[in-house]
C-alpha positions in Angstrom: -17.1 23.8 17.8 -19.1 22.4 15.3 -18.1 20.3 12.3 -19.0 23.4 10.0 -16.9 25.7 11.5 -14.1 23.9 12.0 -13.3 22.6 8.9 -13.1 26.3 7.7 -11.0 27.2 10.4 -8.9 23.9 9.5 -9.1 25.5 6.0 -7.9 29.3 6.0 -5.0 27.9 8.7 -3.9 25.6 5.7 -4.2 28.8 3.1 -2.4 31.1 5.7 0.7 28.6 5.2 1.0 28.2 1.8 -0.4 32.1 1.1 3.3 33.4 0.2 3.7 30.6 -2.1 0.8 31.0 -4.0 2.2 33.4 -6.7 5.4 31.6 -7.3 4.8 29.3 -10.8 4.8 25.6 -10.2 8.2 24.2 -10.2 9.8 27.3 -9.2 13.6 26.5 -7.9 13.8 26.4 -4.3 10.0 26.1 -3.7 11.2 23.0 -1.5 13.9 24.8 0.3 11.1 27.4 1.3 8.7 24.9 2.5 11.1 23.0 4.4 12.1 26.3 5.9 8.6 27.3 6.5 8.1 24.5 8.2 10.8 24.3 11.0 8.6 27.1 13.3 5.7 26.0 15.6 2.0 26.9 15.5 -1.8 26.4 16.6 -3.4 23.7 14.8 -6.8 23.8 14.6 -8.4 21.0 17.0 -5.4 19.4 16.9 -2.6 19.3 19.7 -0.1 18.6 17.0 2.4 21.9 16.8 4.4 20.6 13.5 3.8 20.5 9.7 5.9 18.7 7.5 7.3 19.9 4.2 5.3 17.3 1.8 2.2 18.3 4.0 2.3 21.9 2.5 3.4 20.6 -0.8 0.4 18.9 -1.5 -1.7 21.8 0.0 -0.3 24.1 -2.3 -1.1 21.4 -5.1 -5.0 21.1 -3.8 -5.3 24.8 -3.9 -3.9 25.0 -7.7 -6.4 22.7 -8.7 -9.6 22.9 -6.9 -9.4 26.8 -5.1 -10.0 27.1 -1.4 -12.5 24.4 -1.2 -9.8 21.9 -2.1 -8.2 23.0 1.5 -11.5 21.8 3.4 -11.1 18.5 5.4 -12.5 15.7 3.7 -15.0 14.0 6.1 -16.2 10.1 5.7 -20.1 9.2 5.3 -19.6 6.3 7.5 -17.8 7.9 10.3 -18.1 6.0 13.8 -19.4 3.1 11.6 -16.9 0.0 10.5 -16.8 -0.6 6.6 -15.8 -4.1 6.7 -18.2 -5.5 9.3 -22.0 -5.7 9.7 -23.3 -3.5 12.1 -24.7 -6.6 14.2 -21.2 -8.5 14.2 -19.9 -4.9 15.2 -22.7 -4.7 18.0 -21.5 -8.2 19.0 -17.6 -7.8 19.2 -18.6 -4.3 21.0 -20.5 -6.0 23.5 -18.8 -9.0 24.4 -15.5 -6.7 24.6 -17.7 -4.2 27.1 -18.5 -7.2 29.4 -15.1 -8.7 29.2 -12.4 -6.1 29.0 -9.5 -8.5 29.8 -10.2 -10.4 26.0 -7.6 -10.0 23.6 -8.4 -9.4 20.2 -7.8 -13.2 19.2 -9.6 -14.3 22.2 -12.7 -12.1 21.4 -12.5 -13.2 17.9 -12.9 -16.8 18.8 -15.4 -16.5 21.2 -18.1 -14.4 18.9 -17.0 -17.1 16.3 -18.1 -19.9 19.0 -21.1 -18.3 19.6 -22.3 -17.8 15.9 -22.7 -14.2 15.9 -20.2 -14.5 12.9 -20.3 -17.0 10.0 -17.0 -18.8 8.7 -17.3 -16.9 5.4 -16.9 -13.7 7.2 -13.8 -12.5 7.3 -12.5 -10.9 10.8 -9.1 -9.6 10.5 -7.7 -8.7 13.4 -6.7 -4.8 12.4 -10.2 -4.6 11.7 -11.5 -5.8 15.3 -8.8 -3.6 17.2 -10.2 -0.3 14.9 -13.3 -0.8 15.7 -13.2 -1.6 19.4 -10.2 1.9 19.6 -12.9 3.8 18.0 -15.4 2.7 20.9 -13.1 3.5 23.4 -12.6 -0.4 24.6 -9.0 -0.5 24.2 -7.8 2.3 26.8 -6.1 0.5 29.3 -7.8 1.0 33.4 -5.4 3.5 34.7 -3.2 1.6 37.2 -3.6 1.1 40.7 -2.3 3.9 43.1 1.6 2.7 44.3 3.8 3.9 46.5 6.9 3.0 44.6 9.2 5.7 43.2 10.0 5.3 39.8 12.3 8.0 38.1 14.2 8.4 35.4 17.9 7.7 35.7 21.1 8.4 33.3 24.4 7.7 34.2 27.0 10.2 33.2 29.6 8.4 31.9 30.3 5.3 29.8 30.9 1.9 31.1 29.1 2.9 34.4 25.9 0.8 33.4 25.8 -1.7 30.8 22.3 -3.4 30.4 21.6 -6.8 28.3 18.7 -8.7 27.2 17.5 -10.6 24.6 14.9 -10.1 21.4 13.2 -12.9 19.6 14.7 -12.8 15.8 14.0 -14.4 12.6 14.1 -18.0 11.1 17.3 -18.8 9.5 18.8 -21.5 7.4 21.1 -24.1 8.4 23.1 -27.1 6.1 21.0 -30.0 6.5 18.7 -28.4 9.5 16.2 -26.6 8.1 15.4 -23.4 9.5 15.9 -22.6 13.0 14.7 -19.5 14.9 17.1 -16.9 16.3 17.7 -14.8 19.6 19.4 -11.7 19.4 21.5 -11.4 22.4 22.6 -7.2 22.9 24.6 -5.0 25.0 23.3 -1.1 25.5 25.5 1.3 27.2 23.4 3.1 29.3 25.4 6.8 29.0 25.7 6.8 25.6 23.5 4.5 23.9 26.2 2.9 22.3 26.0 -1.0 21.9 29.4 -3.1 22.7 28.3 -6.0 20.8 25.4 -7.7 20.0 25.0 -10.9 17.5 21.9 -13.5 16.8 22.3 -16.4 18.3 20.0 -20.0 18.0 19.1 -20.0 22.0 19.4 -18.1 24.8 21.3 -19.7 27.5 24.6 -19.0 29.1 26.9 -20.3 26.6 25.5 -18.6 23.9 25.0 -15.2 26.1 29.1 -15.1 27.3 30.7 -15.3 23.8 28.5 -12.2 23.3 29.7 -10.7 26.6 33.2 -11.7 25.9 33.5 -9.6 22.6 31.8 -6.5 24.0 34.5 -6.6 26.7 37.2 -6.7 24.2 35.9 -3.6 22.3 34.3 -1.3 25.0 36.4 -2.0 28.2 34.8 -3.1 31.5 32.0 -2.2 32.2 31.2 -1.1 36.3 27.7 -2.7 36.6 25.9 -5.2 34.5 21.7 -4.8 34.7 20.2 -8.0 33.0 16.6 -9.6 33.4 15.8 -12.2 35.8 15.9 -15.1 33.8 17.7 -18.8 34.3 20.4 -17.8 31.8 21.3 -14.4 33.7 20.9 -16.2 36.6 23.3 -18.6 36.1 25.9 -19.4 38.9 28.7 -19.0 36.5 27.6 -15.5 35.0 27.9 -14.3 38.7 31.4 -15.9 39.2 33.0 -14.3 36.1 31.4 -10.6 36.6 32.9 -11.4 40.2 36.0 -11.5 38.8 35.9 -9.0 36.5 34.7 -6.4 39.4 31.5 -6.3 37.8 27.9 -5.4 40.1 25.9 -8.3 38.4 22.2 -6.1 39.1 18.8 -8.3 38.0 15.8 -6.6 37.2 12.8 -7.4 39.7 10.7 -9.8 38.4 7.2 -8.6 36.6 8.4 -5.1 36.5 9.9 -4.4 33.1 9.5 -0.8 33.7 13.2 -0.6 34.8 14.6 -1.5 31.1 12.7 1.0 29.3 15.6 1.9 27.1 16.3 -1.5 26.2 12.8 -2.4 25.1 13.4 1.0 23.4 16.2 0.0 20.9 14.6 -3.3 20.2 11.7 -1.5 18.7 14.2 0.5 16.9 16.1 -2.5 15.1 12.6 -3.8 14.4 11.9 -1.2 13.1 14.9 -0.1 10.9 16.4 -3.3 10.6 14.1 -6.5 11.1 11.5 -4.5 8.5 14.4 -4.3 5.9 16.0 -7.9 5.6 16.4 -9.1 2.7 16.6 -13.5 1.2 19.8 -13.4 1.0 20.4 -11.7 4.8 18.4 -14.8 6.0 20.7 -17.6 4.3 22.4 -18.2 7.6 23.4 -16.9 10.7 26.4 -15.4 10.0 25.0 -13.2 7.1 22.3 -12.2 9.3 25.0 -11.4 12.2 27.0 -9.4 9.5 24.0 -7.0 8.5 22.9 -6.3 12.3 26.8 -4.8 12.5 26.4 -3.0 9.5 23.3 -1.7 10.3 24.9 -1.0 14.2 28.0 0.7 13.1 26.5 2.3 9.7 23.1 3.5 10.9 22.1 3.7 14.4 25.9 4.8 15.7 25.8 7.6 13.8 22.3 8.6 14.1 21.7 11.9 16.7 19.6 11.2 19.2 17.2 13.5 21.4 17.9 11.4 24.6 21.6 12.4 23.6 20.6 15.9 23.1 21.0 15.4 19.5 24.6 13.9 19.5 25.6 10.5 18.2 26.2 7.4 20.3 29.8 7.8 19.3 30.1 11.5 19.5 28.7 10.8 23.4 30.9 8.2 23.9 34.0 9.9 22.4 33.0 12.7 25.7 32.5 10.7 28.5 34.8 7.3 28.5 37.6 8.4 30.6 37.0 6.5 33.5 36.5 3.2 31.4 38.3 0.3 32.5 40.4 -1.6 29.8 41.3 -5.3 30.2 44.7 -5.2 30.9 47.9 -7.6 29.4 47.1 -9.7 32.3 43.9 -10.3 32.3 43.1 -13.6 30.0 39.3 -13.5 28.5 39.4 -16.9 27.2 40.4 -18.5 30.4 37.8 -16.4 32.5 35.3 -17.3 30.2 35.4 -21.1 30.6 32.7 -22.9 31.5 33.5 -25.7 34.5 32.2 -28.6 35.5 32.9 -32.0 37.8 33.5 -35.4 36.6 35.0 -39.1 38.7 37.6 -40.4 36.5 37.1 -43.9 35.7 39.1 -47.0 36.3 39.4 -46.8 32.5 40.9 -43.4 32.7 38.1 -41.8 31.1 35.6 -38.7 31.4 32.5 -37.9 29.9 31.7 -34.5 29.0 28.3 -33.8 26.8 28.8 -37.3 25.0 31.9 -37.3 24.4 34.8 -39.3 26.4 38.5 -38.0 27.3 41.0 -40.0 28.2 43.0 -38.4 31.9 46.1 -39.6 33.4 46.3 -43.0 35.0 46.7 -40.9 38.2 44.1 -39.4 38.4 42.0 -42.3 38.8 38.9 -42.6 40.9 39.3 -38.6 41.6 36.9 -36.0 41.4 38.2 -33.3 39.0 37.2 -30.0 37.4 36.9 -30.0 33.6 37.4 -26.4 32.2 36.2 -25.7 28.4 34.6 -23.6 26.2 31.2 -25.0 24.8 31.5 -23.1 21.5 34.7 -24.8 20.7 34.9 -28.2 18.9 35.7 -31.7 21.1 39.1 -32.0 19.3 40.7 -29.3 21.1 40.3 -30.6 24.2 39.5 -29.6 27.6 41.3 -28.9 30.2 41.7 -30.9 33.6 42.2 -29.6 37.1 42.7 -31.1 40.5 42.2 -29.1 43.2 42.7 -26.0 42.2 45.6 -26.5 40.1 46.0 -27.4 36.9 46.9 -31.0 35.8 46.6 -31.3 31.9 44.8 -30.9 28.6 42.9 -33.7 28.0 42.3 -34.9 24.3 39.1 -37.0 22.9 39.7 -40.9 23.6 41.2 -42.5 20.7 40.6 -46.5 21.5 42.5 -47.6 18.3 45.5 -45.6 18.8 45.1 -47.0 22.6 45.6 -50.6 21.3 49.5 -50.1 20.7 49.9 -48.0 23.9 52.1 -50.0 26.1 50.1 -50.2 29.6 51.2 -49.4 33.4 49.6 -48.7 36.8 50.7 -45.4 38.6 52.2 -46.3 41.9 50.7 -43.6 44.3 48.2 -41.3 44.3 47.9 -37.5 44.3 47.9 -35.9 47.9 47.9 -32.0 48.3 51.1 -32.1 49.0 52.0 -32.6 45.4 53.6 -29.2 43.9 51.1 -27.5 41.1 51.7 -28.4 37.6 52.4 -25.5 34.9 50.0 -25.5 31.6 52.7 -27.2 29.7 53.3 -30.2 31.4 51.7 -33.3 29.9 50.1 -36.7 31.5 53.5 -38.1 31.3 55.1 -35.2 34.3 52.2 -36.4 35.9 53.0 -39.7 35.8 56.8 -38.9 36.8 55.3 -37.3 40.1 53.1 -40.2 40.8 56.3 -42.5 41.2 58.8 -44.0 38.4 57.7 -46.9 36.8 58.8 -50.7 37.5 59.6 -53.5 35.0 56.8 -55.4 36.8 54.7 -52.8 36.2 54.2 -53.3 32.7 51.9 -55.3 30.4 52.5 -56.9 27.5 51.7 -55.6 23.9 
């Protein structure tokens, strides 16, 4: 078909739509209503594989043919067609060239290099869009179709919610903090794989462990427990203590093969979606700091994309979805305590001064335990004053506070006169340093030191 030709076709295709409209005065009541109508049904676009037409498309149709007859319906063509405006032909020869020979260029690598070579001078501006136009227009961009593999990949959805639960994590924006700066964020997210519904997700400044179980802790609390957990490969899901507490919660902790991101299509899906409805839209003031930032994402998640249908859904909500299909979610029962799952543990020696370091900060233990290796339980996100807690052998001893050597120079001193064994009977959370002491052995006169 030549060019001729098909712009009439393209032509008396537009006037077939808008024929029945043609008679009505401009600004009739309802003309919208019509169009909108008019444009719901399907048809055969003239070189085009496109089957739609939207409403404004016809509007301005109509308004072309009111002011300029049929001839205002034929397709505009450009005089420089196949040629790029903002670039000299040479410099477009160049970049076409270079890109030919070296297909694995990016655009700011092939930028730089014609640069290097002097093809372009400084004063000539190369903007990127520009560069990746002209190089689509050439046909340079396709991607080589991929090599032949034998592994099956198909699409999967499970059927009801809580079966699968995937997580990763998006690069976010700067945001302020007192006396900081700006620092930049990570948004840490939840998807349910059924429903598309998100348990939780919240910005956070990294994107370790102890930022990422806080987030997993609250989508427990509101969505249940989830039967399998399909992260990324990375150190933070990788973590032995991730694996320990989905262990405990009865949770199939699945990783993603590495350099195969094809398997979390849907959650590279709904990242482009809250950059796109959400990241495009922030304001100053949403940016002030983290948690104003973390309070629009969950208006924007419970406001917006909940109760938006979706055609993966088959046009239903997230909600509406998960409203049908959670009745084999697991809740966290009265027994199950979050906060104490949750903690993160590690092992210190207690030293002859009854001390313990744990990320720069010392607490003081029970004379007792001195010399032994115990487990220090806490939760990072927690201040130092509220202690941590101390465990020996699988059981636990006592809450440790943060050494106070001022108080400790009034403290009347003594020596414990044995040591723990195993045989010593497990101490309830509520006993303190001085039951400890008690089971260590009573204390003698001689024992003590003087103030």
């Amino acid at each position: 078909m030549t060019d001729e030709p098909y712009r009439h076709a393209l032509a008396l295709f537009r006037y077939g739509l808008i024929a029945e409209f043609l008679q009505l005065p401009a600004g009739s009541r309802g003309l919208y209503a019509r169009l909108r109508e008019k444009a719901n049904a399907h048809y055969t676009i003239p070189g085009s594989t496109r089957t739609r037409v939207a409403p404004e498309t016809l509007r301005h149709w109509l308004k072309d043919y009111r002011r300029g007859g049929f001839d205002a319906l034929l397709p505009k063509g450009r005089a420089d067609r196949g040629h790029s405006r903002a670039l000299p032909q040479a410099l477009a020869d160049t970049l076409m060239s270079l890109k030919d020979e070296q297909p694995g260029l990016s655009i700011p690598q092939l930028i730089r290099a014609v640069r290097q070579s002097g093809a372009a001078p400084e004063s000539q501006a190369l903007p990127a869009s520009t560069v990746h136009r002209l190089l689509s227009r050439a046909g340079l961009m396709h991607q080589p179709p991929a090599e032949p593999t034998t592994q099956d990949r198909r699409r999967f959805a499970f059927a009801h919610a809580g079966e699968l639960w995937m997580s990763d994590v998006m690069h976010g924006p700067s945001v302020a903090l007192p006396g900081r700066g700006r620092r930049k964020t990570y948004l840490i997210a939840f998807l349910d794989d059924a429903t598309r519904v998100v348990p939780y997700c919240a910005f956070a400044l990294s994107e370790n462990t102890q930022a990422f179980l806080p987030v997993f802790k609250q989508a427990l609390m509101r969505r249940g427990i989830c039967q399998r957990l399909y992260v990324d490969n990375g150190a933070n899901y990788r973590s032995q203590h991730l694996a320990l507490v989905c262990a405990r919660l009865g949770v199939a902790l699945i990783h993603a093969r590495p350099y195969q991101p094809q398997g979390k299509g849907k959650m590279e899906r709904w990242f482009r979606t809250v950059r796109a409805q959400l990241i495009s839209r922030l304001s100053p003031t949403d940016i002030d700091s983290l948690d104003s930032l973390n309070r629009r994402l969950w208006a924007w998640v419970e406001g917006e994309y909940h109760l938006t249908p979706h055609r993966g859904l088959e046009d239903q909500t997230p909600l509406d979805r998960w409203a049908m299909s959670a009745d084999q979610l697991r809740l966290p029962g009265p027994n199950l305590d979050l906060d104490a799952l949750l903690l993160f543990e590690t092992k210190r020696r207690v030293q002859r001064d009854r001390t313990v370091s744990l990320n720069g900060t010392l607490f003081e233990a029970d004379a007792a335990l001195v010399g032994h290796i115990v487990t220090l339980r806490y939760d990072p996100a927690l201040p130092a004053s509220r202690g941590v807690e101390i465990w020996h052998e699988e059981r636990f001893v006592a809450r440790a506070t943060p050494l106070d050597a001022y108080a400790n120079c009034f403290v009347r001193r003594n020596r414990p006169t044995q040591t723990i064994d195993a045989d010593t009977p497990p101490l309830a959370p509520r006993h303190t340093g001085l039951a400890l002491r008690n089971l260590a052995g009573a204390r003698k006169p001689d024992d003590e030191e003087p103030r």
